[in-house]
C-alpha positions, 0 to 999 in steps of 0.5 A: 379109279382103275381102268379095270374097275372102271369096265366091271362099274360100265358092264354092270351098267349094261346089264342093269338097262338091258331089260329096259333095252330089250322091252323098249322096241315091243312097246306101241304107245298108249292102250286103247282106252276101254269104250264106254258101257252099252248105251241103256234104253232111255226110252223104252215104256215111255216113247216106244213099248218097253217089252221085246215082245211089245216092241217088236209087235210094233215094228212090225205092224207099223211095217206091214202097213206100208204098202209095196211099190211096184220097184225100189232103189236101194237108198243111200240116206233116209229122213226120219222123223223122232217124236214117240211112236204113238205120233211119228211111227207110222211116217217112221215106218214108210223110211225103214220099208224102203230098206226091204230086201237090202243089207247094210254092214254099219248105220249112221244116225245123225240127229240133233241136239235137244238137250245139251247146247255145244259147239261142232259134232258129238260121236259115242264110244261106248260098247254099242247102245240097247234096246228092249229089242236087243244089243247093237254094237258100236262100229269103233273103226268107222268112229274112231276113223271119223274123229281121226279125218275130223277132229271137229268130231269128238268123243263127248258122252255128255251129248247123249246122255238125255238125248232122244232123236238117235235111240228113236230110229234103233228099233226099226232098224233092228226090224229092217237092218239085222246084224248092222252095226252103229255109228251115232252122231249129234250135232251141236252147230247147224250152221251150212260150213259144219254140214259140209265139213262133216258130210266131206269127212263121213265120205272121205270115211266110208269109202268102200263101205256098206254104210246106211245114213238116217238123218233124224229130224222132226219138221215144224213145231206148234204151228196151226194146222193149215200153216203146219202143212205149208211149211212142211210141204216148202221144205219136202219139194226143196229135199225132193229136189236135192236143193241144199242152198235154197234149203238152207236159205229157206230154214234161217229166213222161216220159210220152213223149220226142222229141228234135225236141220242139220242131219237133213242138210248133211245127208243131202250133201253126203248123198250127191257125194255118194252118187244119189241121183234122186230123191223120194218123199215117202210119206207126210203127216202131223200130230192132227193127222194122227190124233185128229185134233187139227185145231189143238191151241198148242199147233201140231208138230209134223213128220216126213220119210223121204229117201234118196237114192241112185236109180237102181232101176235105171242102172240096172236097165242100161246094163241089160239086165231084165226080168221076166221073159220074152213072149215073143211080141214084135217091137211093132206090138210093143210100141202100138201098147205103149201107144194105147196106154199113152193115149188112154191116159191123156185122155181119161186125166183130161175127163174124157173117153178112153178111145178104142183100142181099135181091135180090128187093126190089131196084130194076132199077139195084141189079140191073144187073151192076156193079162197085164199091169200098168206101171206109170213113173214119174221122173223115175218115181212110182206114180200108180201100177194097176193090173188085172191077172185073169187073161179074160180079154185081149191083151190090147183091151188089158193094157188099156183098162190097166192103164186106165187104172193106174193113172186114175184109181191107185189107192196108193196115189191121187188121180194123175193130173193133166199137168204131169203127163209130161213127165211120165213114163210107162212100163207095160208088163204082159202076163203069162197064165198063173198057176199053183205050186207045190213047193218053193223050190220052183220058183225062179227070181227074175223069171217069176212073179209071185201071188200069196193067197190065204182065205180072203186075203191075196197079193201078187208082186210082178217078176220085176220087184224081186230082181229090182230089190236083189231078194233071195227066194225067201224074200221074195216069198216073205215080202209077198206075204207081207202085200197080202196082208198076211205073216212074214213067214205064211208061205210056209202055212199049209193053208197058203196058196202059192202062184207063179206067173211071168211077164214080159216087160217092156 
């Protein structure tokens, strides 16, 4: 062959792989795999109501029955329980109440296996899942990330198809979390090492992130009423304590049972890494609390809300910030009310008199006729708060009827006992006069305190709530609405009666 043909034979051969030469660098690797469809209902008309209409009625009804506390943390984790609404919504609610006023950009929901047995953690990637209520997207990212970090985390479909405990918490968070995005997880072992090899992942992962965790768990299975609650109660003291060893120990030895052992274990884990510092059981109860059958032959299953928490309360304090306003009380008056509530507590929980409040020695600001409230903590938890509005006694008097109140007869809670006094503490609010107004725009959040009034029904919420949840004007309108009993948006009715108030609150 010629050394010219040889050069037309090789340039011809350039040529014909130039294309191939030239796409070569614009190629990235394999497309992404297109996800799975939305996740259809498998519950909706069976374990929830099947309308949106229905549904959301629901929600809403089993939300406006919690009752307000007086502060909120904003939670890092929740326990939920997953049985149908008719049994375990009420105890569901108290979890998802505790969300009011905050926003959360993705929800992990971490719940166990019923149906499918397999080794280590199922995620979804599918478009997002559906409810009668609505579309929830998948957070893709968040997923995809997690399995990349853990690849003991795996895409497995399977795990989902019949399973109940994640789809069971979407409603309430579409009520409380709107426009959250979904990460779904079930697990298959349970054992403490995958607890901590996916808590360290999930952490490691949403660094940086408005992320909510839910785990999904029922409590003790068909146990006799009286056992059922022992149990129950063993398990929520070991959660309240954030005790995860002697938790664990209690579970494999029977101590206490949870079918989502292991989303209860994994959110207390992922929760100290995420800086929570407490914990809070929300509420408890059993199928013979809700159906009044407490000595069925086939037991009772039992539910739990509880949260956990870094004490927003307390953050918020030791950086100055404060609500209400300053009346101009002394520290000397300050210290002789805490004085008064203090004494007045010891000794109506020990049965006894409340003692005087000795109005004689009183200086000019405890006898000014003031309204007050009450609050009593205990380990930074609402133990009772109690006040009265009206300024028809000296605020001295006020503190000590409020006191008295709050420790003894806040429906909310049992009498204080004896033996907790030494673990509270108590938080005096005095009232400015309250007085109507005629347009939202006055009202200033973290000055004001709000009282809803329409017909029979009323509710006040002191300045401190709004500023302790972070709400807006309107939330703060529409979550008194919701203390008085009355539609999210009634400030907005004609009708309503609106008050403003202040108070100083030390």
């Amino acid at each position: 062959m010629s050394g010219k043909i040889f050069r037309v034979i090789l340039l011809l051969a350039i040529f014909a792989a130039l294309p191939v030469l030239i796409a070569s660098p614009t190629v990235k690797g394999t497309p992404d795999p297109a996800p799975a469809p939305i996740q259809k209902s498998l519950l909706a008309g069976a374990w929830y109501p099947g309308s949106e209409t229905d549904l959301r009625a629901a929600v809403e009804k089993f939300l406006s029955r919690v009752p307000l506390p007086g502060v909120s943390e904003k939670p890092i984790a929740l326990i939920s329980p997953h049985a149908g609404y008719m049994y375990s919504g009420q105890v569901a609610a108290y979890s998802y109440a505790s969300l009011r006023g905050y926003k959360f950009d993705t929800v992990i929901v971490m719940g166990p296996s019923h149906q499918v047995p397999f080794k280590g953690v199922a995620t979804f990637d599918c478009a997002g899942f559906s409810t009668p209520m609505g579309d929830i997207p998948m957070d893709r990212g968040l997923a995809k990330a997690l399995m990349k970090r853990e690849p003991r985390v795996k895409n497995f479909p399977e795990a989902f198809a019949k399973e109940h405990s994640i789809e069971i918490q979407l409603p309430f968070l579409q009520a409380s979390v709107p426009g959250f995005k979904l990460v779904p997880i079930i697990m298959g072992d349970a054992d403490i090492a995958t607890c901590r090899w996916l808590a360290d992942a999930i952490a490691d992962c949403i660094k940086g992130k408005s992320v909510l965790v839910v785990a999904s768990s029922d409590l003790s299975h068909y146990h006799s009423y009286d056992t059922a609650r022992e149990m129950d109660q063993r398990l929520l003291e070991l959660v309240k304590a954030m005790d995860v060893d002697r938790l664990y120990e209690s579970l494999e030895n029977g101590g206490c049972e949870a079918c989502g052992r292991g989303p209860i274990i994994t959110a207390m884990l992922l929760s100290r890494k995420l800086g929570a510092n407490s914990c809070r059981v929300l509420e408890y109860a059993n199928s013979g609390d809700v159906t009044g059958d407490k000595a069925s032959v086939r037991g009772v299953v039992g539910y739990a809300s509880a949260a956990f928490f870094e004490s927003a309360r307390d953050r918020d304090r030791s950086e100055g910030t404060r609500p209400g306003i300053d009346l101009g009380l002394s520290e000397a008056d300050k210290a002789k009310l805490h004085a008064i509530a203090k004494s007045v507590i010891e000794a109506v929980c020990r049965g006894k008199e409340a003692p005087s409040t000795g109005s004689s020695e009183l200086s000019p600001g405890l006898k000014e006729l003031r309204g007050a409230f009450v609050t009593i903590y205990k380990k930074g938890e609402l133990r009772g708060c109690i006040g009265q509005l009206a300024a028809r006694q000296s605020l001295a008097d006020a503190v000590a009827e409020s006191a008295e109140s709050a420790a003894l007869h806040d429906p909310r809670f049992t009498p204080l006992r004896p033996e907790e006094l030494p673990e509270i503490t108590i938080e005096i609010s005095a009232l400015t006069p309250f007085k109507r107004i005629e347009s939202p725009n006055e009202i200033e959040v973290g000055k004001h305190g709000l009282i809803m009034r329409r017909g029979r029904s009323s509710g006040l919420l002191l300045p401190q709530v709004a500023t302790e949840y972070h709400w807006n004007r309107t939330e703060f309108l529409e979550h008194t609405c919701i203390k008085a009993g009355l539609p999210r948006d009634a400030w907005k009715d004609k009708e309503t009666e609106i008050y403003i108030f202040s108070a100083d609150v030390f």
